[in-house]
C-alpha positions in Angstrom: -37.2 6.5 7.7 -39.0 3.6 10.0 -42.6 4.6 10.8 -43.7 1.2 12.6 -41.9 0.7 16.4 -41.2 -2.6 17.3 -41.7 -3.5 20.8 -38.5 -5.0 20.6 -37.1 -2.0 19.4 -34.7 0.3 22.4 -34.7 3.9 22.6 -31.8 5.9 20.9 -30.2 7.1 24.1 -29.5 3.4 25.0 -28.2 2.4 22.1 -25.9 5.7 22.3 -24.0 3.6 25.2 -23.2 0.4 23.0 -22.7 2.6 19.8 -19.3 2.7 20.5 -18.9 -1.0 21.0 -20.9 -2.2 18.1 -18.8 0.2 15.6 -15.3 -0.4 16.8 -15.6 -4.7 15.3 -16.0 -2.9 12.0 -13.0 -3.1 9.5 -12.2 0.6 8.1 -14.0 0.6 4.5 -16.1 2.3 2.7 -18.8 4.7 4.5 -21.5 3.2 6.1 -24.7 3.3 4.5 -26.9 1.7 7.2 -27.8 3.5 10.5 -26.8 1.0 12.9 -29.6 1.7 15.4 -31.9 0.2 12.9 -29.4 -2.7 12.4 -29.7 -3.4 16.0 -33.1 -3.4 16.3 -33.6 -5.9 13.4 -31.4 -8.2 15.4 -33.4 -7.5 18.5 -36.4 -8.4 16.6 -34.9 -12.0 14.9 -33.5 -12.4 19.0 -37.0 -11.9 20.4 -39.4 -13.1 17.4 -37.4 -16.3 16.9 -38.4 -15.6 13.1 -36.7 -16.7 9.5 -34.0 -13.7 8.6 -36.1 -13.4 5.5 -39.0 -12.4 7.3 -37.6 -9.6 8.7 -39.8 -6.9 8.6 -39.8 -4.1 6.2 -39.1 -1.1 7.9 -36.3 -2.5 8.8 -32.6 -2.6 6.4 -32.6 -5.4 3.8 -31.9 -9.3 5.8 -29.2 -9.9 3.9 -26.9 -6.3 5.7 -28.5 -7.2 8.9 -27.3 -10.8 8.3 -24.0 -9.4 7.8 -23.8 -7.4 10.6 -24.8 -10.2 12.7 -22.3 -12.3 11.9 -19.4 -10.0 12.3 -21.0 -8.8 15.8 -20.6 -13.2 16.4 -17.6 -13.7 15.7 -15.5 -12.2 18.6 -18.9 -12.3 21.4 -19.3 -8.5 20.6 -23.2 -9.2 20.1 -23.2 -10.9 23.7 -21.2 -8.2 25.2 -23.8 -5.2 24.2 -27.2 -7.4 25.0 -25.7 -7.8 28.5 -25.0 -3.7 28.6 -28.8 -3.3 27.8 -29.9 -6.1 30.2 -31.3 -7.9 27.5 -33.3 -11.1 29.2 -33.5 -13.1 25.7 -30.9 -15.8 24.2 -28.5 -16.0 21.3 -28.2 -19.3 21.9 -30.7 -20.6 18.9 -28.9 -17.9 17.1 -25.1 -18.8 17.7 -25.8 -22.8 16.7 -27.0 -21.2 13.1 -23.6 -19.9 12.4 -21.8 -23.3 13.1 
């Protein structure tokens, strides 16, 4: 369980309304492991911090799942779809011309 609070972090009841969205790019696996609402909010922090993925905090999941999740929540504008739900006022745009 997280102790620190990010001030990038958003409240669970907000991420209960992209939940949905952010689960339904996911290929039907294995269980997930992660909570996502602490995946989120380690891409929120990279979005708003600008820093290296191996910087990433540690209260937050190891770099390399949020990495993952990041790059399926790319590939079809998914990410872009939920940051404009929360009215995020950051970019992707430094983030997006890493994947290329």
């Amino acid at each position: 369980m997280r102790k620190k609070i990010y001030p990038s972090d958003i409240a669970r009841e907000q991420f209960a309304k992209i939940a949905p969205i952010l689960e339904s790019v996911r290929k039907q696996t294995r269980p997930r492991t992660l909570d996502l609402y602490h995946v989120f909010n380690a891409v929120l922090y990279l979005l708003k911090t600008g820093c290296q993925w191996r910087q990433l905090p540690t209260e937050y999941p190891k770099w390399r799942s949020v990495h993952a999740y990041f790059q399926i929540w790319q590939e079809d504008e998914t990410l872009n779809k939920v940051l404009k739900k929360i009215s995020w006022r950051g970019s992707t745009k430094q983030w997006s011309d890493l994947q290329n």
